[in-house]
C-alpha positions in Angstrom: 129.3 144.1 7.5 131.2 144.1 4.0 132.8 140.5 3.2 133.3 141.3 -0.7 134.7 144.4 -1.7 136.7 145.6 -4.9 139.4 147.9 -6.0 140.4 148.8 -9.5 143.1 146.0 -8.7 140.7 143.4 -9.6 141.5 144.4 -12.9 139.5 145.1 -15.7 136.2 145.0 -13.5 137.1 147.5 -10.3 137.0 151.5 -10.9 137.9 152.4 -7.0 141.9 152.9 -6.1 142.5 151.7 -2.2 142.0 155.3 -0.5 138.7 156.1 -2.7 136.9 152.9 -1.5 138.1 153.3 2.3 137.2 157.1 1.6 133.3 155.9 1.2 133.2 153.2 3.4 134.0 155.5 5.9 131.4 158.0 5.1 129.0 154.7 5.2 129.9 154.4 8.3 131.7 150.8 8.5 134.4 150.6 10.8 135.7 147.0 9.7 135.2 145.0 6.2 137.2 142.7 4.1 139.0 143.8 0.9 138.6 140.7 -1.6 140.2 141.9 -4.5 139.0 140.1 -7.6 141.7 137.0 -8.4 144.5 139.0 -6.6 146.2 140.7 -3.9 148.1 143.6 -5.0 145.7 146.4 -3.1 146.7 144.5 0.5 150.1 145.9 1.4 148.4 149.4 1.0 145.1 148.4 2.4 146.4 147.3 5.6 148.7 150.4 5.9 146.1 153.2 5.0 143.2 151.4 7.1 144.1 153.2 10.4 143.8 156.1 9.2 140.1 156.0 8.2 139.6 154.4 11.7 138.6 150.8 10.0 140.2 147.5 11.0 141.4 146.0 7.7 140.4 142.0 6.7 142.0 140.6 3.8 140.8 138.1 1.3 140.1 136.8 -2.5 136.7 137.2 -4.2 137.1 134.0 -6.8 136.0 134.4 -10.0 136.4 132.8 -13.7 135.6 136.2 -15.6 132.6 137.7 -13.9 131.7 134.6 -12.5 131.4 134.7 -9.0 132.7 130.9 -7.3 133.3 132.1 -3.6 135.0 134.4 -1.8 137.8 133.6 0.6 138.4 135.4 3.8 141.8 134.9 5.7 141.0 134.7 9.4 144.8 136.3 9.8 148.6 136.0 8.4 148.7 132.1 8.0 145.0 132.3 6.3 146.7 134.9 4.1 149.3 132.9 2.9 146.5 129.8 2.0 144.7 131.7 -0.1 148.2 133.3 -2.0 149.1 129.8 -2.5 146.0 128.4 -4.1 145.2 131.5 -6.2 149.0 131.3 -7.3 148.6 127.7 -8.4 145.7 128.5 -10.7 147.2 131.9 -12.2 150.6 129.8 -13.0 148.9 126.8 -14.3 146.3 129.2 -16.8 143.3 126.1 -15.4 139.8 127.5 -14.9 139.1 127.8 -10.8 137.0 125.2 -9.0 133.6 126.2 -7.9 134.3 124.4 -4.8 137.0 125.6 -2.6 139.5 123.5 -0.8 140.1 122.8 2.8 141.6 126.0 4.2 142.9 125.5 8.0 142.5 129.6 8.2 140.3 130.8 5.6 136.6 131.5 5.5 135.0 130.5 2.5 131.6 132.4 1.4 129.6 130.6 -1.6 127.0 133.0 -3.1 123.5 132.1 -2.5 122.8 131.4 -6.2 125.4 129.1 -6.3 124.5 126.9 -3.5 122.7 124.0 -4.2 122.4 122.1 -1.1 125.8 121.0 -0.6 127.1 120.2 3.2 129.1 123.1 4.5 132.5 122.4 6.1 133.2 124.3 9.2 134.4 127.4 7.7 132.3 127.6 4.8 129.0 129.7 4.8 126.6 130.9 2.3 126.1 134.6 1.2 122.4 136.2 1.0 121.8 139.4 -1.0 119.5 141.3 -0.8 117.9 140.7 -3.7 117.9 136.7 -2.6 116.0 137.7 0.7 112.6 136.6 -1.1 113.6 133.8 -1.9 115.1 132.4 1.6 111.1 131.5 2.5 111.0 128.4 -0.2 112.1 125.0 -0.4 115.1 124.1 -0.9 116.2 127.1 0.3 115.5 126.7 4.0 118.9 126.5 5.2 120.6 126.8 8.4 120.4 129.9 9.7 124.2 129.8 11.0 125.7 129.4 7.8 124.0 132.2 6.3 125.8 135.9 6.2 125.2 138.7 4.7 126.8 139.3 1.3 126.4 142.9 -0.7 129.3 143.2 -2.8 130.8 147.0 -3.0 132.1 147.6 -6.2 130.9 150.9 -7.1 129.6 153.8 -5.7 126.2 154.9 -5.2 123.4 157.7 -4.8 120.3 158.4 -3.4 117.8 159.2 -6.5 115.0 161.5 -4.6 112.7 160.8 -7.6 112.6 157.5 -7.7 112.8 157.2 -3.8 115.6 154.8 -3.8 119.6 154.4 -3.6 121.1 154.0 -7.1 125.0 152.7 -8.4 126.9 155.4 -9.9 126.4 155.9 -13.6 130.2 157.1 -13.7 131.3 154.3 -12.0 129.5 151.6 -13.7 129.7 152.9 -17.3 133.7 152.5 -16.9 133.3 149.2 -15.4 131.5 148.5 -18.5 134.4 149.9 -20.3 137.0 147.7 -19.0 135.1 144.5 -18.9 134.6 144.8 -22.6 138.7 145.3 -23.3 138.6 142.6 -20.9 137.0 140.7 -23.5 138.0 142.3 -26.5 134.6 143.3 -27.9 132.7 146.3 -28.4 130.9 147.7 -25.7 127.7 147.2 -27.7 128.4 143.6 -28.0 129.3 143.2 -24.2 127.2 140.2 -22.8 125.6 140.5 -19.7 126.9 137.9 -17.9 130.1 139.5 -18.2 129.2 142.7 -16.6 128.8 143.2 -12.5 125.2 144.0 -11.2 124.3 147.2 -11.0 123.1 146.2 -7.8 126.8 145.8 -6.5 127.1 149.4 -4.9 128.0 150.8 -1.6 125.2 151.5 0.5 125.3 153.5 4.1 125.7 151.1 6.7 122.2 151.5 8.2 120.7 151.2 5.1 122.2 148.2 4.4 120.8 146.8 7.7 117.4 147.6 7.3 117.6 145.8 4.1 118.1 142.4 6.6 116.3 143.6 9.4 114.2 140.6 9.5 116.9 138.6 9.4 119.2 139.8 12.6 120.9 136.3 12.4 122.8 137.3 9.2 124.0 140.3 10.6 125.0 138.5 13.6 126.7 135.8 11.9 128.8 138.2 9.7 130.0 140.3 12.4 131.2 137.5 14.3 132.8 135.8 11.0 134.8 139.5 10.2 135.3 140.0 14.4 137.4 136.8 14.3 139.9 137.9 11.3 142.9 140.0 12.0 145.5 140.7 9.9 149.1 142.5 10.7 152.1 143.6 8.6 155.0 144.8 9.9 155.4 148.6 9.0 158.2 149.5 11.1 160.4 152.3 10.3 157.8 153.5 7.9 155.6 157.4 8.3 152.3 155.9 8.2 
């Protein structure tokens, strides 16, 4: 169900090494989701080789992003989607150029706009749009009537979370987001009184337990649907031979 997911490889933003977030996606009970590292791919190698182990079937993939700002996220269907999305990400981190906010025509590649991004654009065939749960509310308005097959689901794990009894709800983790904090402001070289908003992740970015996450879209079984399928079709294999897994 996860298509956007971080590790502290999406530097200066992540707070999660590879086996911590597999770790509590496990205990949330997902048994496949997409690792889409923030501008980069250096988690993969491990990814792919530790995923067995936690008895989850590893996808791979790029969340795009110029600072905090989310453009899409890209979702390699398997090896040759892979290599795509190396490719273009290389030619923006060699050039120093700011990212497009619309992606190009991957062959193999997924592309996933966020909903508050989306403004009415037609979709190719591999592009879809990604609903939080906090845009839920707003799906009932015009122009935001869309079709219903290009819609998935789209919480992004960045941080952990926890259940606060008292306020009867699931909550990030202080730890986690306060050093978030931390690096985004070296990230951008101010004080972390001075950090702006817009360059900070939402606190609303956390991992929930699978089932609570689908209740949160339980009146909307088509997202679900369509995510699984989208993540069902991806595969991704390295060649490990030789190697004590």
């Amino acid at each position: 169900m996860l298509i956007n997911t971080h590790t502290y490889y999406s530097f200066r933003y992540g707070t999660l090494n590879t086996k911590d977030l597999l770790l509590e996606l496990q205990k949330a009970g997902v048994k496949r989701f997409a690792l889409t590292d923030i501008n980069g791919t250096p988690a993969s190698i491990n990814f792919v080789r530790l995923a067995p182990k936690f008895d989850i079937e590893p996808v791979l993939g790029v969340d795009f992003r110029n600072g905090a700002d989310q453009l899409f996220v890209a979702i390699a269907k398997g090896n040759e989607g892979f290599k795509e999305i190396n490719d273009y990400l290389s030619s923006y981190l060699h050039s120093g150029e700011r990212i497009p906010e619309r992606a190009p025509s991957f062959k193999n590649v997924y592309v996933v706009y966020p909903f508050s991004k989306y403004s009415g654009w037609k979709l190719k065939k591999l592009e879809f749009v990604g609903i939080k749960p906090t845009d839920l509310p707003r799906l009932i308005y015009p122009p935001h009537q869309m079709d219903q097959e290009k819609m998935v689901v789209l919480q992004t794990a960045t941080f952990r979370s926890k259940l606060d009894e008292e306020a009867g709800k699931r909550v990030v983790s202080k730890r986690d987001f306060n050093a978030h904090r931390l690096l985004r402001a070296v990230d951008n070289n101010t004080l972390l009184s001075m950090l702006p908003k817009s360059e900070e992740g939402s606190p609303n970015d956390f991992i929930y337990p699978l089932d609570e996450l689908l209740s949160l879209y339980i009146d909307h079984p088509y997202m679900i649907e369509n995510t699984e399928r989208l993540l069902s079709s991806c595969s991704i294999h390295f060649d490990f031979a030789g190697e004590n897994l």
